[in-house]
N, C-alpha and C positions, 0 to 999 in steps of 0.2 A: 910290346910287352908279351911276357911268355904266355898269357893266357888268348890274345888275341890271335897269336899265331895257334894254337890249339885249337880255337876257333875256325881258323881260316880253314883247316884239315877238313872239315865238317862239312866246309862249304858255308860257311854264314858269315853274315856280313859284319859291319859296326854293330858295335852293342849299340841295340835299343835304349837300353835303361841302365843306369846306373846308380843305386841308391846307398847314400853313407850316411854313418850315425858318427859319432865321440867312437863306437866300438868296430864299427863291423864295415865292411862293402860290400854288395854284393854287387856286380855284372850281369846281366839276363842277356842274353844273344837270341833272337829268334827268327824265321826263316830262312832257317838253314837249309841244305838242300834236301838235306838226308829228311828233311820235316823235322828233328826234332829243336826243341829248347834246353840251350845250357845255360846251366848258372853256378859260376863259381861262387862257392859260399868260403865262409873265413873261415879259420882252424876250430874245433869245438868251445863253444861256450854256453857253460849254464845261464845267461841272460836268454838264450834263442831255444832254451829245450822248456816244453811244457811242465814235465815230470819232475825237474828241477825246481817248477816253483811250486809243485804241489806239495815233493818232500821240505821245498822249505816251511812251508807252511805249517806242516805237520810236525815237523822237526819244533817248530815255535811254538804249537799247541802241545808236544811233550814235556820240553822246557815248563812247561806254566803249571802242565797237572805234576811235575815233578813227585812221579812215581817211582819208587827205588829196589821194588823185587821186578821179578821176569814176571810173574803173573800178572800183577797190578800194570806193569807197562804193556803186556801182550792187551789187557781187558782197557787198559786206555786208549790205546791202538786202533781196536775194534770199535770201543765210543766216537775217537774225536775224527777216522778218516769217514764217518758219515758227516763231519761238518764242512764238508770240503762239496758245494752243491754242485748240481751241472753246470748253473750259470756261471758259476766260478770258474769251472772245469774248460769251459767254455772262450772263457777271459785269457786262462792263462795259455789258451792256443792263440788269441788274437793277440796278446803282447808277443808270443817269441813272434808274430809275423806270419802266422799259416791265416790265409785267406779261407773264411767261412766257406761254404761248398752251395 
């Protein structure tokens, strides 16, 4: 496969890990020679971006206060992305898949 040959370039061996959902796969290769780790990740999806589930969020907290001038939506805006907490903030790094630090 084209990505293993890619690999190979680097110096690394078989992929370590290989993890699949319904959407995505990812390959990790590591001990490469150069030291570092690759991983081929999938084309962009808003399922693996954080900020994707924050605007949804907020996008559905607009919807709800269905405000209909520019003011009343900027001043909702301002209300409802304080309802978005850190531990939320927090969540929506551990669903796309970013390991805590």
């Amino acid at each position: 496969d084209e990505f293993a040959e890619f690999a190979a370039d680097f110096g690394c061996p078989a992929p370590v890990e290989t993890a699949a959902s319904a959407e995505v796969a990812v390959t990790t290769y590591t001990g490469c020679a150069t030291g570092a780790e690759l991983r081929f990740l999938p084309p962009y999806s808003p399922a693996f971006n954080p900020i994707e589930m924050a605007f949804s969020k907020l996008k559905a907290l607009l919807r709800k206060a269905a405000e209909r001038t520019v003011e009343g939506l900027w001043a909702a805006i301002g209300r409802l992305v304080d309802l978005i907490t850190p531990a939320e903030s927090a969540n929506f790094f551990t669903a796309a898949g970013y390991e805590p630090e």
